[in-house]
N, C-alpha and C positions, 0 to 999 in steps of 0.2 A: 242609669246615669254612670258608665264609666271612663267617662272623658274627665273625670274630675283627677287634677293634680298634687291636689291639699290632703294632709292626714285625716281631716275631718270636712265633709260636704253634704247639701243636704238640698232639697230642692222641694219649697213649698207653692201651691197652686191652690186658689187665688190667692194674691197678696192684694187686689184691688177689687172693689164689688158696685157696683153702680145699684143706689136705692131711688126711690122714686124725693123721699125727703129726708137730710141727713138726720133728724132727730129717730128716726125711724130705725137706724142702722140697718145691716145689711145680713140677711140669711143667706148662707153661701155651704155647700158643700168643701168643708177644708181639705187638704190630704198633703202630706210634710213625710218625708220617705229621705234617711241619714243613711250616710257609709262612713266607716273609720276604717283607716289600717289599722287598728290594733283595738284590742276587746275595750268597750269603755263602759261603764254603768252610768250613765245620763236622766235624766228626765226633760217631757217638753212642758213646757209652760204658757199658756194663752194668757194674759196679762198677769196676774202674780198671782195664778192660778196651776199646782200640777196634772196635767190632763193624762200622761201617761208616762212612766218607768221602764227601762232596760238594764239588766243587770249584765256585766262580761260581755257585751253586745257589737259586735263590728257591724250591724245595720239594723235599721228597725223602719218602721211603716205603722202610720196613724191616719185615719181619715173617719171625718165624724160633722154631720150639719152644728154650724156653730151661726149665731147673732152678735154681731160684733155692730160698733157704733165708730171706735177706733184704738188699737191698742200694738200689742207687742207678742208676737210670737217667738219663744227663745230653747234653746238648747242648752241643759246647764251640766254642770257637772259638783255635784253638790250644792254651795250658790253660786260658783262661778256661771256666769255667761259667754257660751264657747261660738254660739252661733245667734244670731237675732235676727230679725226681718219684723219689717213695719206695716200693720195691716193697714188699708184705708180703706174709706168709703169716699162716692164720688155720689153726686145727685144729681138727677135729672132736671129739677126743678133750677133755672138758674140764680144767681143770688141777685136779691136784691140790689139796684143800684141807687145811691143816694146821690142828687146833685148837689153838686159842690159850690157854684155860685145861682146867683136869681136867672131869673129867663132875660132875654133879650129883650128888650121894648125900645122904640121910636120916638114914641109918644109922649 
């Protein structure tokens, strides 16, 4: 990834996961790979969770099977929030539709 413009970039894979029921959440191999121009000590965070640390680091690289339902993947720098991305799950099953008025009758 160095098409990127920004002092800080980062590029995570999947950010969407297709389960068969969303109660079920989604098992997905994750993997989130950062660049800085300049040394940073960071941590990532899977919902307000720290899953992995860099200390003086101009890039780092994480990937790890995670079950997610639906949350927040973030890049911090102490507790600021430098970087974030929103995980989702999508389901196969389609949802439920409720009619909104009575059926039609003639009669």
């Amino acid at each position: 990834m160095t098409d990127c413009a920004e002092p800080l970039c980062w590029q995570v894979s999947p950010t969407v996961c297709v389960a068969d029921k969303l109660e079920q959440g989604c098992e997905a191999e994750l993997r989130v790979i950062w660049f800085s121009d300049t040394p940073r000590t960071v941590c990532l965070y899977l919902a307000e969770q720290a899953e992995r640390c860099w200390q003086e680091a101009t890039s780092g690289q994480w990937q790890q099977p995670v079950n997610w339902q639906r949350g927040w993947l973030s890049l911090r720098q102490q507790q600021q929030v430098l970087l974030s991305a929103e995980l989702q799950v999508l389901s196969r099953q389609p949802a439920k539709r409720r009619r909104i008025s009575g059926a039609w009758s003639i009669f």
